[in-house]
N, C-alpha and C positions, 0 to 999 in steps of 0.2 A: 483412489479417487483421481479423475484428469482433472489437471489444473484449471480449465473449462469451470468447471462444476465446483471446485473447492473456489471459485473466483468471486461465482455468481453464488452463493452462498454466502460468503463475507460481506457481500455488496449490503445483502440485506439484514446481513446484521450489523454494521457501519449505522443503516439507517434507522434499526431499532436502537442503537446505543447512545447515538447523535442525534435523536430528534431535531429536522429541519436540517440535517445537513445535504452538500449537495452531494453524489459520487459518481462519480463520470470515468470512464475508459478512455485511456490516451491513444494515442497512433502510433505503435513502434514503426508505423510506416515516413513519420513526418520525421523524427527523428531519432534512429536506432539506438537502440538500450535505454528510451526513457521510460519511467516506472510504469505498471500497467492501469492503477486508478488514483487519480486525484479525488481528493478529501475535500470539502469547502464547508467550513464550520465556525459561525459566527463570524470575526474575523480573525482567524486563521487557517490557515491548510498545512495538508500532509499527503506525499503520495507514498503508494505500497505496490512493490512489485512482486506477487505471488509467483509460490510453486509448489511443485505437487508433493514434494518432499523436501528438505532442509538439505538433503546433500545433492539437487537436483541440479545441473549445469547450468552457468550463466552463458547469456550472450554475449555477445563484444559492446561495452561500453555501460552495460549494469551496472557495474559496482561504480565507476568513474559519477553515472547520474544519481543514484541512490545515496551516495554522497556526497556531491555538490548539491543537491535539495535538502540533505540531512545537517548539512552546515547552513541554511539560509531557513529552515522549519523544520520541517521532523519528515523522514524517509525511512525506509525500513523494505531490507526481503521479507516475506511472509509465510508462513507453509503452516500446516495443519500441527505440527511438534511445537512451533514458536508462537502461534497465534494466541493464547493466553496472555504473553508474556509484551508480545509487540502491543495487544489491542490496553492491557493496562499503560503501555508507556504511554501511548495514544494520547489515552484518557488524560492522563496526570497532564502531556502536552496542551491537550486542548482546554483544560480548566484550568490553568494558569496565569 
């Protein structure tokens, strides 16, 4: 599956999971390595930077924003292997 597709997939199940949340796609053009979709759900957020596989290579500055988001709300890489496992931490985050 291209990450394309596994991306726009999760989008809509985000909005089935999270009824009324918002999910929007960032700009890796505004600035490089930030996550690929912000979460806005009640009040809180979470962005997820997908890939098509869990051993799939990062960009330069990924892991640096996936973490400074994940120390200030919840950040997460995502891939079709971990996606169980992120979308419960999700869960448990946003019903907190």
């Amino acid at each position: 599956m291209l990450e394309k597709d596994f991306q726009s997939k999760l989008k809509q199940e985000l909005k089935l999971l999270f009824i009324g949340c918002i999910v929007t796609k960032l700009d890796s053009g505004n600035i490089q390595g930030i996550p690929d979709l912000l979460i806005l759900y009640k009040n809180k957020w979470a962005t997820l930077e997908c890939k098509k596989t869990i051993t799939a290579s990062k960009q330069p500055n990924q892991e640096y924003y996936v973490g400074l988001m994940n120390e200030m709300s919840f950040s997460r890489f995502i891939s079709p292997e971990n996606k169980e496992d992120v979308l419960n931490d999700l869960q448990r985050t946003f019903e907190a």
